[in-house]
LOPADREN-908671 format. One line per field, with one value per atom (N, C-alpha, C): x, z, y; chain; atom name. Coordinates in Angstrom, 2 decimals. Example, Ala and Ser with C-alpha at 12.3 -4.5 7.8 and 13.67 -1.06 7.14 Angstrom:
BEGIN
x <- [13.19; 12.30; 13.20; 12.85; 13.67; 12.90]
z <- [7.80; 7.80; 7.80; 7.08; 7.14; 7.87]
y <- [-5.69; -4.50; -3.30; -2.25; -1.06; 0.03]
kette <- [A; A; A; A; A; A]
atom <- [N; CA; C; N; CA; C]
END
This chain:
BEGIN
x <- [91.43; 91.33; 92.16; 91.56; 92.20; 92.99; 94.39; 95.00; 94.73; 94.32; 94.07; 95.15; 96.53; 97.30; 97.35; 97.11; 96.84; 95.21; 94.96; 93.87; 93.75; 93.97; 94.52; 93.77; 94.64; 93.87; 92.75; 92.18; 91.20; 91.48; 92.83; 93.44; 94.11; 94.43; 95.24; 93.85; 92.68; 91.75; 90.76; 91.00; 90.70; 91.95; 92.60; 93.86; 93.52; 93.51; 93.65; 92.31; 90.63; 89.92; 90.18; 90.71; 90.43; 91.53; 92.90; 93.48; 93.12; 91.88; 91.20; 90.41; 89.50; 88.49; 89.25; 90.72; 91.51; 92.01; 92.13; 92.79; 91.23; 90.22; 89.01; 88.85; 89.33; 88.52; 90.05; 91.34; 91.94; 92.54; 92.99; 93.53; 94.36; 95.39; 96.67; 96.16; 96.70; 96.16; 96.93; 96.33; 96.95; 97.79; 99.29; 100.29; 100.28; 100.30; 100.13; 101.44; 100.95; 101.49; 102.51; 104.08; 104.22; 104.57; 104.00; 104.11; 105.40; 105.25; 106.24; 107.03; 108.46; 109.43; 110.05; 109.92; 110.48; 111.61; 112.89; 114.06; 114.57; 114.48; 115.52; 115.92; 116.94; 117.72; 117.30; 117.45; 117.00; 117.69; 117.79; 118.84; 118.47; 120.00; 119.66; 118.36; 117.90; 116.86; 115.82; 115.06; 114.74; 113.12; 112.72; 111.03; 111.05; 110.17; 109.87; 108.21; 108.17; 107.16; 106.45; 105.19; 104.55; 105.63; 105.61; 106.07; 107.71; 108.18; 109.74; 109.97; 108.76; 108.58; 108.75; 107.96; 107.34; 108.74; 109.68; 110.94; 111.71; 111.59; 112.93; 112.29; 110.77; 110.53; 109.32; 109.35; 108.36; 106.89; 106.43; 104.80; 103.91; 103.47; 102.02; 102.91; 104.08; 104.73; 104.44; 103.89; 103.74; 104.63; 105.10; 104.85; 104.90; 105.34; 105.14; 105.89; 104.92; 105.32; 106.63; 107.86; 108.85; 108.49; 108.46; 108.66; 107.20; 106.82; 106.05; 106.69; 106.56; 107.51; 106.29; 107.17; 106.49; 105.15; 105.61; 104.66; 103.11; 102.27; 100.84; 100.94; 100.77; 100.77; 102.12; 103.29; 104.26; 104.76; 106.14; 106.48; 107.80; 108.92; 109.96; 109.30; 109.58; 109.69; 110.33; 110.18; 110.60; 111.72; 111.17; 111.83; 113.38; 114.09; 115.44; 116.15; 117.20; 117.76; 119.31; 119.98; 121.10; 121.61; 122.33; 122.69; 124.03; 123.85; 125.31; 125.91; 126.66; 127.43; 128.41; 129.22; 130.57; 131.50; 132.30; 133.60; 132.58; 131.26; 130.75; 130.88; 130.52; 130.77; 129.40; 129.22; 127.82; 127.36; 125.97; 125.60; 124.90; 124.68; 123.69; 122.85; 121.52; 120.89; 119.94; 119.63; 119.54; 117.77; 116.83; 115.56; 114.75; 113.43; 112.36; 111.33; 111.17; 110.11; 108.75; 107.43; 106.42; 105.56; 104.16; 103.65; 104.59; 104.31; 104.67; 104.19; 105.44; 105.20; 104.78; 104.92; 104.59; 106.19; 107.06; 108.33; 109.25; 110.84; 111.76; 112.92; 113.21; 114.30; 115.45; 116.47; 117.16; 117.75; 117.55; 118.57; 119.28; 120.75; 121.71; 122.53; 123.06; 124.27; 125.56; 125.87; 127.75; 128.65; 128.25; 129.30; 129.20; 127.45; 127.18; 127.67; 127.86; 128.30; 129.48; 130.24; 131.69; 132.00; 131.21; 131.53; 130.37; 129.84; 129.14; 130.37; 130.97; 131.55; 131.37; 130.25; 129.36; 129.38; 129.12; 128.87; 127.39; 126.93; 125.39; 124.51; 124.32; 123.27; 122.71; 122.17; 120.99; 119.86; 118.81; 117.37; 116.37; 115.53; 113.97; 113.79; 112.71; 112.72; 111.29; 111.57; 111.21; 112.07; 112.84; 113.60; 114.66; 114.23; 115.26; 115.93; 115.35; 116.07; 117.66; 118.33; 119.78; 120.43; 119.59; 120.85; 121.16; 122.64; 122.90; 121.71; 122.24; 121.93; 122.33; 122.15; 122.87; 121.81; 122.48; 121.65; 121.44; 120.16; 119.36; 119.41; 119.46; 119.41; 118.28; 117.59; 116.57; 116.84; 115.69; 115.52; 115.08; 114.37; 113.88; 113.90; 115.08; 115.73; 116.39; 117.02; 117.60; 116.84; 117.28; 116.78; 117.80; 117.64; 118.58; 118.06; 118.49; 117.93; 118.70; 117.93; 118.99; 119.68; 118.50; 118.21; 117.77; 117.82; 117.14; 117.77; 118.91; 120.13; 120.19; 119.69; 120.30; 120.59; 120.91; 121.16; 119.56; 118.90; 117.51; 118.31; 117.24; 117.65; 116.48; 118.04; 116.99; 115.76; 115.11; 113.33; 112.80; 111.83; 110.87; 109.49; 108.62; 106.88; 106.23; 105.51; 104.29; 103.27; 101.99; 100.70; 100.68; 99.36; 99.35; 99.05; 98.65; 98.85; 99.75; 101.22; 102.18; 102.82; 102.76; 103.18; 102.67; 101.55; 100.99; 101.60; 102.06; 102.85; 104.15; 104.88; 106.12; 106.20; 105.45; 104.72; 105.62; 105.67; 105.93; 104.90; 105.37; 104.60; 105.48; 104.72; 104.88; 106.45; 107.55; 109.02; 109.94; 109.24; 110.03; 111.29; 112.38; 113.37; 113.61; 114.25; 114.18; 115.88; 116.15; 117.24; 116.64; 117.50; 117.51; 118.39; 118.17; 119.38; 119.28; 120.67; 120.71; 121.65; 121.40; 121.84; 122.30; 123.69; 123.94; 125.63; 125.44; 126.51; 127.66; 126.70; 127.02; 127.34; 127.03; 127.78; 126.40; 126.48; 125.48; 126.09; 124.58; 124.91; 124.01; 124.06; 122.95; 123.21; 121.71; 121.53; 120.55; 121.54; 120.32; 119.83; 118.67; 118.11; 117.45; 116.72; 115.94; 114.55; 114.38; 112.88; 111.73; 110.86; 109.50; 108.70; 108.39; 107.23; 105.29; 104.60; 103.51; 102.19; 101.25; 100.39; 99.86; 98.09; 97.80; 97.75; 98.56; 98.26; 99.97; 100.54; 101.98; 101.91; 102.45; 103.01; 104.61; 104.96; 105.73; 107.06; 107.61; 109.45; 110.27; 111.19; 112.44; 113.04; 113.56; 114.61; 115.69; 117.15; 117.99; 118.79; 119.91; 120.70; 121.17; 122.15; 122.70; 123.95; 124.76; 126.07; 125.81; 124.56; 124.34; 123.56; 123.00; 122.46; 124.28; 125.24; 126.34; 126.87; 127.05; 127.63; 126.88; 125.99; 125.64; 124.95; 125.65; 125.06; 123.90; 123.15; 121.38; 121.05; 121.83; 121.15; 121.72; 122.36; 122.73; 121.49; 120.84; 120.28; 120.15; 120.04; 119.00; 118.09; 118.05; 117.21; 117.25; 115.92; 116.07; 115.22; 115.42; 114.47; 114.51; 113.69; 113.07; 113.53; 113.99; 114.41; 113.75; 113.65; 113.41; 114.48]
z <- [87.86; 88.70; 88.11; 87.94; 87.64; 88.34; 87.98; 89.10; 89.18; 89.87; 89.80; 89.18; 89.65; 88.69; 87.21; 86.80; 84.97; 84.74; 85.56; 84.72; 84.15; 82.58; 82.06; 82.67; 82.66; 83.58; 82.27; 82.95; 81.91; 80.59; 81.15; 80.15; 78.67; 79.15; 78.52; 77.85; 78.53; 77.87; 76.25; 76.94; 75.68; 74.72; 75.07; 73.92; 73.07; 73.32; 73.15; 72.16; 72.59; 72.11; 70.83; 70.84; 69.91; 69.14; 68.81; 68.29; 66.84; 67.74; 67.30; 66.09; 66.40; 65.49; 64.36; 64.69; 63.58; 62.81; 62.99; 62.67; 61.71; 62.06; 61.25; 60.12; 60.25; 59.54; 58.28; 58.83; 57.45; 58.19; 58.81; 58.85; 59.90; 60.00; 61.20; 61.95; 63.17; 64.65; 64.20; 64.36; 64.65; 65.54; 65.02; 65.85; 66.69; 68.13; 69.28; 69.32; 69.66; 70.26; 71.22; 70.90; 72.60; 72.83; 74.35; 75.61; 75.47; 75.65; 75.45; 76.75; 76.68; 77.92; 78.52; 79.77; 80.40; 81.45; 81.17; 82.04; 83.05; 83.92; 84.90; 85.64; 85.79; 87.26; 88.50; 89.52; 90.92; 91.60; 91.59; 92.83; 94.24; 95.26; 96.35; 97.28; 98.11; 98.49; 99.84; 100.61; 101.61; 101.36; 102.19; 102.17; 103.90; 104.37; 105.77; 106.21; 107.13; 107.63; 108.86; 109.25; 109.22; 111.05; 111.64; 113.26; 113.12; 112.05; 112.03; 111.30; 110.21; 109.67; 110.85; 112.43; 112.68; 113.74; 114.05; 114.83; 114.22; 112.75; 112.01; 111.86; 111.73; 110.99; 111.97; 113.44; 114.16; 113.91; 115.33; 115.27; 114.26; 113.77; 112.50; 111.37; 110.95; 109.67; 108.97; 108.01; 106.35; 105.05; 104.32; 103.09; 101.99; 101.29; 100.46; 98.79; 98.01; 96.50; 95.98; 95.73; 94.99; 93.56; 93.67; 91.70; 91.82; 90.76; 90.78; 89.86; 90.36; 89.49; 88.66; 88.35; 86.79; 87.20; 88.28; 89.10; 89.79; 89.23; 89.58; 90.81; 91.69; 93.18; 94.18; 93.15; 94.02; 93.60; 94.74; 94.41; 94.78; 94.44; 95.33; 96.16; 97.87; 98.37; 98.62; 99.25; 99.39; 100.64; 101.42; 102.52; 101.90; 102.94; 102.66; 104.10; 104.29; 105.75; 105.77; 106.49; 106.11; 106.93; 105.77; 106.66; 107.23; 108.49; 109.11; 109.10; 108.88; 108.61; 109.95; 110.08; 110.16; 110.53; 111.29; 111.33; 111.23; 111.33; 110.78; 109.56; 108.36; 107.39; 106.89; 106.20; 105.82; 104.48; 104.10; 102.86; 102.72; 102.87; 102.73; 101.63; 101.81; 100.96; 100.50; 101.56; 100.85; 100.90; 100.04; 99.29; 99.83; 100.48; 101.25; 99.79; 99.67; 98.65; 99.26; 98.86; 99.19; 98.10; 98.69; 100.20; 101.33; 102.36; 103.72; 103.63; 103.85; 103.97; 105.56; 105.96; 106.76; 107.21; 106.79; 107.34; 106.79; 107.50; 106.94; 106.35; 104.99; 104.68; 103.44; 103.50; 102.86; 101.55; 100.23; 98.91; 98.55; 98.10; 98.03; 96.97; 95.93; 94.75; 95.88; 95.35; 95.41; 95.93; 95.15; 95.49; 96.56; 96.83; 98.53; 99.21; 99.12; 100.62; 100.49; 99.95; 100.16; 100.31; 100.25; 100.51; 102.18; 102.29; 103.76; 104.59; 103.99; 104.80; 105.00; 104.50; 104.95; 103.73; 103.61; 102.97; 103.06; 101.55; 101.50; 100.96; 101.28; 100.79; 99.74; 98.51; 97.63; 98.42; 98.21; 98.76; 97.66; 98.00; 97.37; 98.55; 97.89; 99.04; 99.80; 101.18; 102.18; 103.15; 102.12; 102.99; 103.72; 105.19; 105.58; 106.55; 107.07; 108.29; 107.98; 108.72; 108.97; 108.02; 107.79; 107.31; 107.60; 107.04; 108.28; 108.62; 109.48; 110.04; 109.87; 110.54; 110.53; 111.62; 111.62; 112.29; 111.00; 111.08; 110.09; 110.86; 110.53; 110.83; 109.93; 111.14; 110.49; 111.22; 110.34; 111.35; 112.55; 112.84; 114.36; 115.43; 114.56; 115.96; 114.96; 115.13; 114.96; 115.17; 113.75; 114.11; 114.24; 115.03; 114.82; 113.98; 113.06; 112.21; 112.92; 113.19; 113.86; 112.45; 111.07; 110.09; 109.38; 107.99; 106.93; 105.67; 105.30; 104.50; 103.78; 102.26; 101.43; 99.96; 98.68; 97.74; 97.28; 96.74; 95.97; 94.62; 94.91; 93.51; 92.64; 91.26; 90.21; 89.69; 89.02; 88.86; 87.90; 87.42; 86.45; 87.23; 87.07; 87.86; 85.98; 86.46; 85.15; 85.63; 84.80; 84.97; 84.29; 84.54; 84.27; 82.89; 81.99; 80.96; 80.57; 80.96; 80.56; 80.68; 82.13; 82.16; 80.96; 80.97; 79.85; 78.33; 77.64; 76.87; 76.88; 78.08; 78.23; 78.74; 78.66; 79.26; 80.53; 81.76; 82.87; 83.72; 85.27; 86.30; 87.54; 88.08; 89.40; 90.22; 90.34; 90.86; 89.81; 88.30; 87.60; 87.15; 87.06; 86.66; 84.67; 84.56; 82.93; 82.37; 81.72; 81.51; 80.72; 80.73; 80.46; 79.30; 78.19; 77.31; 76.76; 77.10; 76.76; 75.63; 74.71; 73.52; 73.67; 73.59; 73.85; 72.67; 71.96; 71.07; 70.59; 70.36; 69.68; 70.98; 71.93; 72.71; 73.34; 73.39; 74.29; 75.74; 76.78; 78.45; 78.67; 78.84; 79.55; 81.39; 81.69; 83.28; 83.77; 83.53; 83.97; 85.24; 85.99; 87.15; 87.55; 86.28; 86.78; 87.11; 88.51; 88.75; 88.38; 88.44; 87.72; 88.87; 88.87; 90.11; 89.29; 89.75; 89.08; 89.73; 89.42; 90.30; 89.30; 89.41; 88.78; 88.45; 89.57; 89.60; 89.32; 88.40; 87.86; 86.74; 86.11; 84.73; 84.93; 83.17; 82.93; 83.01; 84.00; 84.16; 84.68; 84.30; 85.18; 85.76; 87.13; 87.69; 88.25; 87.62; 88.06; 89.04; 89.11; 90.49; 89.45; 89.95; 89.49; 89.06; 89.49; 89.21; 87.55; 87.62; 86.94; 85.62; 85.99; 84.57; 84.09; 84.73; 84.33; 83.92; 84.55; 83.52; 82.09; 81.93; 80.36; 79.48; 80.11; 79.47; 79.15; 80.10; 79.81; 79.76; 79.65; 79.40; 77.78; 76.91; 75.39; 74.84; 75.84; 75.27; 74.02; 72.81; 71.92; 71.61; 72.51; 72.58; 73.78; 74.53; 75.38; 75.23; 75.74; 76.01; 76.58; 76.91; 77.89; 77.28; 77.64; 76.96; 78.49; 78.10; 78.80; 79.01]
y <- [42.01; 43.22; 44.34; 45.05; 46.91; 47.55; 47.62; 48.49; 50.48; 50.80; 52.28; 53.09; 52.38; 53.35; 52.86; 52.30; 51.76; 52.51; 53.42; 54.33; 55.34; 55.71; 56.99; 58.52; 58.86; 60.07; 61.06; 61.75; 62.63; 62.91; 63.70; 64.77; 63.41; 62.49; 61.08; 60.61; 60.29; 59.65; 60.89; 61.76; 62.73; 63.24; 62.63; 62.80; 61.60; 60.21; 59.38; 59.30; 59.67; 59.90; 60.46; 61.53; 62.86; 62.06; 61.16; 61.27; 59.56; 58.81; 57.98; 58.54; 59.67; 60.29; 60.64; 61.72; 61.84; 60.58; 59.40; 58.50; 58.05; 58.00; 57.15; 58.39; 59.45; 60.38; 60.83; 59.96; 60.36; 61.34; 62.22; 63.29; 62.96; 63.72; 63.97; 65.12; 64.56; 65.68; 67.09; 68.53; 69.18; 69.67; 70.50; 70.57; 71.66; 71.05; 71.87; 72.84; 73.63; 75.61; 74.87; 75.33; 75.16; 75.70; 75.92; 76.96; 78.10; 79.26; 79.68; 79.65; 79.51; 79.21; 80.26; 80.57; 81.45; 81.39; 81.55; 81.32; 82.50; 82.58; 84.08; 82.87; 84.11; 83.95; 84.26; 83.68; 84.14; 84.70; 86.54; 86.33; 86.19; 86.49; 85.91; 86.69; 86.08; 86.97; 86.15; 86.58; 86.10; 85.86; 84.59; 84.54; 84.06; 84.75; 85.63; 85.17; 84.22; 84.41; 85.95; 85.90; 87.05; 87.42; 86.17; 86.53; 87.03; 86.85; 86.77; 88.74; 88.49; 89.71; 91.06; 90.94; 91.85; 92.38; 90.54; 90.44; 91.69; 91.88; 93.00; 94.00; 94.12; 95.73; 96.34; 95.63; 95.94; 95.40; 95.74; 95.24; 95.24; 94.53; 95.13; 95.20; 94.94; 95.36; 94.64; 95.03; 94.31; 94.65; 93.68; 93.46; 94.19; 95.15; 96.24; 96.00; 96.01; 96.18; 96.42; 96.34; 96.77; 96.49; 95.86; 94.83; 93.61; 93.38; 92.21; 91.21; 90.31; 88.96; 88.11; 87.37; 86.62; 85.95; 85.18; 84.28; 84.90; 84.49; 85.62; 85.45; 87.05; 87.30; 87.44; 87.32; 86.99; 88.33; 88.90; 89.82; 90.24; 91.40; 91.47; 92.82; 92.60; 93.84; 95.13; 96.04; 96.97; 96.43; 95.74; 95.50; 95.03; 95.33; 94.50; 94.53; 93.66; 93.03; 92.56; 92.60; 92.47; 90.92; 89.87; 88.67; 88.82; 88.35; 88.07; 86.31; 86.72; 85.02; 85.10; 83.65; 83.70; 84.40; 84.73; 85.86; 87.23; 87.79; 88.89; 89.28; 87.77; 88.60; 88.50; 89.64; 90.32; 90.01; 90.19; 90.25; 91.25; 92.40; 93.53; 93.69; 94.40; 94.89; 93.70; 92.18; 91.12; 91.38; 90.84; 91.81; 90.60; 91.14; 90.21; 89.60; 88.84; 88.58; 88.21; 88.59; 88.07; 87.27; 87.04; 87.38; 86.15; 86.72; 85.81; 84.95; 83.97; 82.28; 81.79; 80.51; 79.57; 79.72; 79.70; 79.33; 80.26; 80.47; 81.74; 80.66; 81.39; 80.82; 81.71; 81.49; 82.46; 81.89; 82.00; 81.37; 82.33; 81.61; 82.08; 81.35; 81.80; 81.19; 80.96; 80.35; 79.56; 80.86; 81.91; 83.22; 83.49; 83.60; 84.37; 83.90; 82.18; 81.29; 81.50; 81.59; 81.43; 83.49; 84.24; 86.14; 85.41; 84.68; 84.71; 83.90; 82.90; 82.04; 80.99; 80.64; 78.91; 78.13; 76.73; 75.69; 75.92; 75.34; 75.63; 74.28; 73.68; 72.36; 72.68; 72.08; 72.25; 71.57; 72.40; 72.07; 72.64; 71.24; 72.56; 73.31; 74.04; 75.36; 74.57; 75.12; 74.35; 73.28; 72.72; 71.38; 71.92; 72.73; 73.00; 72.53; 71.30; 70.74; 70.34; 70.66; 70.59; 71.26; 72.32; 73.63; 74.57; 75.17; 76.37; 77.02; 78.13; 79.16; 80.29; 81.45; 83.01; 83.92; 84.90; 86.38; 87.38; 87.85; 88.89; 90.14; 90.94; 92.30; 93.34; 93.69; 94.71; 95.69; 96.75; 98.02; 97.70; 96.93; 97.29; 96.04; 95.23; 93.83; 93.01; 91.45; 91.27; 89.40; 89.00; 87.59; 86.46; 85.72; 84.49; 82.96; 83.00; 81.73; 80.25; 79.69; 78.19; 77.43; 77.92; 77.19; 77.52; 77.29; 77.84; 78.37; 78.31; 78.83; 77.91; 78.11; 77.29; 77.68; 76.81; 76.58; 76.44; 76.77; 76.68; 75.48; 74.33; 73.18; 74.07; 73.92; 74.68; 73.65; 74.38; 74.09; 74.52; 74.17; 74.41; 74.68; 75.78; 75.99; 75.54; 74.66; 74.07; 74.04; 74.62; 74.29; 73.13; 72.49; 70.93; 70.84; 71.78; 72.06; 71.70; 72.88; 72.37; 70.79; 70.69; 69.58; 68.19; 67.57; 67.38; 67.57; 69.09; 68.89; 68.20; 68.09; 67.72; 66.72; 65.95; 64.54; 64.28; 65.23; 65.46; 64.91; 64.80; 64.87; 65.74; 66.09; 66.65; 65.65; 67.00; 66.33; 65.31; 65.46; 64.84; 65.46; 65.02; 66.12; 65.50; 67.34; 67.52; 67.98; 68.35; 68.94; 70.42; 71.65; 72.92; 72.80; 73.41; 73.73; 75.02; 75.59; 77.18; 77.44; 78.03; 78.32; 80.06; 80.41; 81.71; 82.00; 83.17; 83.06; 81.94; 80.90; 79.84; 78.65; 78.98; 77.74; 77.49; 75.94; 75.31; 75.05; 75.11; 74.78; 74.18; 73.05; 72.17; 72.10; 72.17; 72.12; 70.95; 69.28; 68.28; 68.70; 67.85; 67.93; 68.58; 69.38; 70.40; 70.13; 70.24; 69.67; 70.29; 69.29; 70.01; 70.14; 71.37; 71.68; 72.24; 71.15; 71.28; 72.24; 73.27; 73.35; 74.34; 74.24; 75.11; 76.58; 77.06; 78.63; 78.92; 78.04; 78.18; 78.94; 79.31; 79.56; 79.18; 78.95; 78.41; 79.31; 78.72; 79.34; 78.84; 78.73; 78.19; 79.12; 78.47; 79.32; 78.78; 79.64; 78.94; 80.13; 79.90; 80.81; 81.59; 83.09; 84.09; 83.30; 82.36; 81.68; 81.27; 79.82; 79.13; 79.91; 81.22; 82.14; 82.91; 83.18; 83.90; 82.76; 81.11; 80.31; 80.15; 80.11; 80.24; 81.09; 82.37; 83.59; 83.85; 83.54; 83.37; 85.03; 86.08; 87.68; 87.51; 86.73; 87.09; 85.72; 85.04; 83.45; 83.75; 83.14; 82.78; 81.40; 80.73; 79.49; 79.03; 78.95; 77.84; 76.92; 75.20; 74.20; 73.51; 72.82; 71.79; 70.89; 69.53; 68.02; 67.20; 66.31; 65.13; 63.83]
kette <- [A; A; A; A; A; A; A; A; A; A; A; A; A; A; A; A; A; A; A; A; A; A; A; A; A; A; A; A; A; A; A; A; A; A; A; A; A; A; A; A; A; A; A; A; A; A; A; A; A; A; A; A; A; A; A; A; A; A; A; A; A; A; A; A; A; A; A; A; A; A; A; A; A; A; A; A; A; A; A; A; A; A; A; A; A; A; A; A; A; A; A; A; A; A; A; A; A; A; A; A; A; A; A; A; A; A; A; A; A; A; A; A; A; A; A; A; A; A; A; A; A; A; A; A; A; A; A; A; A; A; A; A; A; A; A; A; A; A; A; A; A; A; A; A; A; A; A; A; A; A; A; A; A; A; A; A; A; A; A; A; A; A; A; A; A; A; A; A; A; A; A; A; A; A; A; A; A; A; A; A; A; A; A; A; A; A; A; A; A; A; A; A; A; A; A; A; A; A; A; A; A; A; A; A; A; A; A; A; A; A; A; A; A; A; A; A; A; A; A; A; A; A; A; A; A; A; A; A; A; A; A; A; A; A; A; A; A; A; A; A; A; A; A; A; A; A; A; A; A; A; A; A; A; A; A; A; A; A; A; A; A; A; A; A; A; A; A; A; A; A; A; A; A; A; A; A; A; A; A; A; A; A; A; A; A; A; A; A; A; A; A; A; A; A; A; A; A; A; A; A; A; A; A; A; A; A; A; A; A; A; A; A; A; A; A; A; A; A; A; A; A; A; A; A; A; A; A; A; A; A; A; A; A; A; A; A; A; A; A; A; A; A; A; A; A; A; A; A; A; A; A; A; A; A; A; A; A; A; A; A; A; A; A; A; A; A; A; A; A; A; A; A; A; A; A; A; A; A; A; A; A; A; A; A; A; A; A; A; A; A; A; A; A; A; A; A; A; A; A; A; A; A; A; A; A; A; A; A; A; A; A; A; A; A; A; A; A; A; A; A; A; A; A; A; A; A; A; A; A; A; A; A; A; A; A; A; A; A; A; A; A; A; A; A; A; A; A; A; A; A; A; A; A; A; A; A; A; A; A; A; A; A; A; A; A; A; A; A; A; A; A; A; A; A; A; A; A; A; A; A; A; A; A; A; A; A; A; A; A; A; A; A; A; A; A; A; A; A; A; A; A; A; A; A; A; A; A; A; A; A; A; A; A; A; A; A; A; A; A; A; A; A; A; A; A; A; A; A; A; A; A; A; A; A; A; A; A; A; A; A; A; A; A; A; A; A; A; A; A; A; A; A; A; A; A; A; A; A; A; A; A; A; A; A; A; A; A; A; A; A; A; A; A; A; A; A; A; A; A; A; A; A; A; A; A; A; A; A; A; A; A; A; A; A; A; A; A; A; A; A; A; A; A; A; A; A; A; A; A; A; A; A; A; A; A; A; A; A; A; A; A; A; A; A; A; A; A; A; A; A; A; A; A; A; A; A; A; A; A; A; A; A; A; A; A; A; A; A; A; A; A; A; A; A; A; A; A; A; A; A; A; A; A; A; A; A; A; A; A; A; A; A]
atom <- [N; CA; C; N; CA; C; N; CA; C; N; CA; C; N; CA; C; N; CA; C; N; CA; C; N; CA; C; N; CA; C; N; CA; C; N; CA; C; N; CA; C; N; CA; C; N; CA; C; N; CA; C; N; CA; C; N; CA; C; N; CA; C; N; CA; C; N; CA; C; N; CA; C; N; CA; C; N; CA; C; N; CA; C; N; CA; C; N; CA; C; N; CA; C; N; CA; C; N; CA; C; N; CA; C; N; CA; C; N; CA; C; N; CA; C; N; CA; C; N; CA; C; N; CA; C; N; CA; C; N; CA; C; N; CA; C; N; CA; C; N; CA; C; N; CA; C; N; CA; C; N; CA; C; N; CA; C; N; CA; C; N; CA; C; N; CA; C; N; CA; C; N; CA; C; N; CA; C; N; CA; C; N; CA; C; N; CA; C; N; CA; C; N; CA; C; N; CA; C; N; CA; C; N; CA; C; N; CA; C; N; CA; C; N; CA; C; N; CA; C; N; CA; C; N; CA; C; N; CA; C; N; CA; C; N; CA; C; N; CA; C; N; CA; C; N; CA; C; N; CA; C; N; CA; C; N; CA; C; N; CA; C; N; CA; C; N; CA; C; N; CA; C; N; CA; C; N; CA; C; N; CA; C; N; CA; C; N; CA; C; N; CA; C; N; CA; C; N; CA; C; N; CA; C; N; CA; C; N; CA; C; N; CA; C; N; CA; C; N; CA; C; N; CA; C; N; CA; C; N; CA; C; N; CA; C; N; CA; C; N; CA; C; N; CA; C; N; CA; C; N; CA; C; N; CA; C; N; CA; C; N; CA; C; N; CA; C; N; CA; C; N; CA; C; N; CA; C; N; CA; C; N; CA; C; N; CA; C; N; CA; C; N; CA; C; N; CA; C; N; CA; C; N; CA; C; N; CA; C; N; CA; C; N; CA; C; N; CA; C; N; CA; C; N; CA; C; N; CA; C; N; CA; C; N; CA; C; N; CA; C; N; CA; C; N; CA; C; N; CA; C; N; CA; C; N; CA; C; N; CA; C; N; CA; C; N; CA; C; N; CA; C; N; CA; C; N; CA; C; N; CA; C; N; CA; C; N; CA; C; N; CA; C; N; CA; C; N; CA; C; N; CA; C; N; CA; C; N; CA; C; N; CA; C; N; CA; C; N; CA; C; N; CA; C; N; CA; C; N; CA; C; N; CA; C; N; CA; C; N; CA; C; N; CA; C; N; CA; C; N; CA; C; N; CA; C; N; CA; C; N; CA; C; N; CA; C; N; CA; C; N; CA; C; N; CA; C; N; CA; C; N; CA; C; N; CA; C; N; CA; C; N; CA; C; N; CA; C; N; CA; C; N; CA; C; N; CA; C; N; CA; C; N; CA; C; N; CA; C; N; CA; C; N; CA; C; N; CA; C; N; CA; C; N; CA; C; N; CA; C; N; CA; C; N; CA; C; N; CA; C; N; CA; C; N; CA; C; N; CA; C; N; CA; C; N; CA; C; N; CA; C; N; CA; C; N; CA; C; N; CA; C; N; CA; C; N; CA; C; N; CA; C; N; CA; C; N; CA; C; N; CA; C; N; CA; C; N; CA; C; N; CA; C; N; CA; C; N; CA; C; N; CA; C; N; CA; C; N; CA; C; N; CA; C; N; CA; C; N; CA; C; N; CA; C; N; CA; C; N; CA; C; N; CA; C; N; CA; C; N; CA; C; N; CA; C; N; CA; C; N; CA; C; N; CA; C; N; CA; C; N; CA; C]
END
């Protein structure tokens, strides 16, 4: 009996194919392109569903262009909101990203929590049960988050393409290595997030790009 997972998938069975034909015919496979790698930093910044949206900037409020980011369709807004922490201490100026999600949640580096006041969990984004909270401030009300404050775990976005080159799967973690005026920084644990409408980038926090000078880089890569 066949177990379903011992069945090479498509992309595996035409590798495997194509690398047979080269083998009868005398010749070595040609050497694949790889992907070119894209690293930023994330800073801190908010993703806002549409009912929470309308709580800070009024009825009917949408969404508006600032910047367009790497990621096809995604973007930073115009909008921006100010967090309240703790003792009232503030983070201003903090930048809405779209489009509007399913759920509100706020990422933040090491610096913010400790200038907000709070301890911050690492999460993928989404996993927000049992993390802080705060009050948002907009122009036109004021939200109370029960939840949703965290540490974004850094990541890798791969199309399955990529993944495939990096003989990845979906939530596998990789290590980062950054090469910057002679000193190396490695960042194990970086998860791999797979889906086709990815292109290839990592993102890590504003802390973790100033620990290894990722604005002087001259090399980065992917390791396994």
């Amino acid at each position: 009996m066949i177990e379903v997972s011992h069945i090479p998938t498509k992309p595996a069975l035409e590798s495997l194919v194509r690398e047979a034909l080269f083998r009868q015919m005398g010749r070595r496979l040609p050497a694949v392109a790889a992907p070119v790698l894209v690293v930023n930093s994330s800073a801190r910044h908010m993703h806002i569903s549409p009912e929470n949206l309308e709580t800070l900037f009024g009825a009917g409020a949408q969404l508006t262009v600032h910047k367009w980011l790497y990621q096809e369709g995604q973007f930073a807004s115009q909008q921006t909101v100010t967090l309240v922490g703790p003792r009232r201490r503030i983070i201003p100026n903090l930048r809405i990203l779209g489009p509007c999600r399913s759920l509100t949640q706020i990422e933040l580096a090491t610096t913010d929590a400790v200038q907000l006041g709070i301890e911050l969990p690492v999460r993928m984004s989404g996993d927000i049960d049992g993390t802080p909270g705060g009050y948002v401030m907009g122009p036109k009300g004021m939200l109370e988050m029960k939840n949703g404050i965290i540490r974004a775990a850094r990541h890798v976005h791969m199309s399955p393409s990529d993944a495939q080159f990096y003989s990845v799967k979906h939530l596998d973690c990789v290590t980062l290595k950054v090469t910057a005026d002679g000193c190396t920084t490695r960042f194990d644990d970086l998860i791999v997030r797979v889906d086709p409408a990815f292109k290839l980038e990592v993102h890590i926090d504003t802390d973790e790009a100033n620990a290894c000078n990722l604005d002087r880089a001259e090399k980065v890569e992917i390791l396994k």
